[in-house]
Structures are given as structure tokens and as C-alpha cells.
C-alpha positions in Angstrom: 28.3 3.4 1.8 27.3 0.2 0.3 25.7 -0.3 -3.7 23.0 -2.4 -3.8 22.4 -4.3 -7.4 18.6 -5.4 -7.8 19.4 -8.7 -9.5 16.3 -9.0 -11.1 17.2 -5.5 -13.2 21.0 -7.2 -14.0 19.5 -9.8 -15.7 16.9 -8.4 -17.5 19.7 -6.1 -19.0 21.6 -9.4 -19.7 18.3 -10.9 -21.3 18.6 -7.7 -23.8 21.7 -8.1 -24.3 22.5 -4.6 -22.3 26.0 -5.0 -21.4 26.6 -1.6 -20.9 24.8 -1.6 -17.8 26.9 -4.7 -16.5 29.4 -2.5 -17.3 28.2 0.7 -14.9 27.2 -1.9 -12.2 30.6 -2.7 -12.2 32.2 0.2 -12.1 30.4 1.8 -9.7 30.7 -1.6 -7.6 34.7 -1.1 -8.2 34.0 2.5 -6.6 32.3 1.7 -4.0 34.5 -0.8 -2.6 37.4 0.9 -3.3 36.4 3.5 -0.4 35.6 0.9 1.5 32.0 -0.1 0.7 30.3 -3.7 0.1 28.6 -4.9 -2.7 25.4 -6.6 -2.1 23.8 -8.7 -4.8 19.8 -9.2 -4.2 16.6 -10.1 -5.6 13.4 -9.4 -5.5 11.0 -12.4 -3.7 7.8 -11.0 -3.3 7.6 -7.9 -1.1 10.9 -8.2 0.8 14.5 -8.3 -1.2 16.7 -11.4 -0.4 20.6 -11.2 -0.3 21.9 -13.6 -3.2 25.6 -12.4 -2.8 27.7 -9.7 -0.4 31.1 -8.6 -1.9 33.9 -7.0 -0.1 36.7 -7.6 -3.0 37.0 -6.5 -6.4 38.4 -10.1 -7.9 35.0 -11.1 -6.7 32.9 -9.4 -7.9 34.7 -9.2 -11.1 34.5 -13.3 -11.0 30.7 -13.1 -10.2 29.6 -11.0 -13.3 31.6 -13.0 -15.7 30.1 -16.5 -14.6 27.1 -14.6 -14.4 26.8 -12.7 -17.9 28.3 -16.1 -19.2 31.6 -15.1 -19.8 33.5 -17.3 -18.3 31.9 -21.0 -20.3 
């Protein structure tokens, strides 16, 4: 089974300064690919969702979230 992580929601969250659901998304990404799952990054472009990212290892992701919530400048 595959998570799926509406980008538009993560950075919303972010904008709010919600970094406790960064926090779930991760986890639950860590979860899923743990048994085997992919983590798929996409956003909302009108009616149809477009695939920003597709991760299959934890590092990854992990490296993704940081650069993305700004943790990494």
C-alpha cells in the first residue's frame, strides 16, 4: 500500500507553523515504506493531482521534508 501526501495540505501546515503534522506525515511515510510501500508526494493542479515526488527509501524522504520545512538552510 502506498501513502499519498496532498502537498498542498503539507504546506499549508508548514505556513502555520503545524509541525506536528510534518511529523505524522513522516511517520506514517516511515510505516508505509517499511512494509514495503512508496511514498508519493503530489499536488493539486486544477482537477487532476500531479506527482511532485515518488519515494521508495526512508533517507529520502527524510532529506525531502527537511529541505522542504527549511530545515536543512
Amino acid at each position: 500500500m502506498n501513502f499519498i501526501i496532498p502537498l498542498n495540505k503539507m504546506e499549508e501546515a508548514l505556513s502555520k507553523g503545524l509541525y506536528g503534522v510534518l511529523k505524522e506525515a513522516i511517520l506514517i511515510g516511515d510505516d508505509t515504506l517499511s512494509k514495503g510501500g512508496k511514498v508519493i508526494i503530489e499536488k493539486q493542479t486544477g482537477t487532476t493531482p500531479e506527482v511532485v515526488q515518488v519515494f521508495e527509501k526512508k533517507e529520502d524522504m527524510i532529506k525531502w521534508f527537511e529541505d522542504f520545512a527549511g530545515f536543512n538552510k
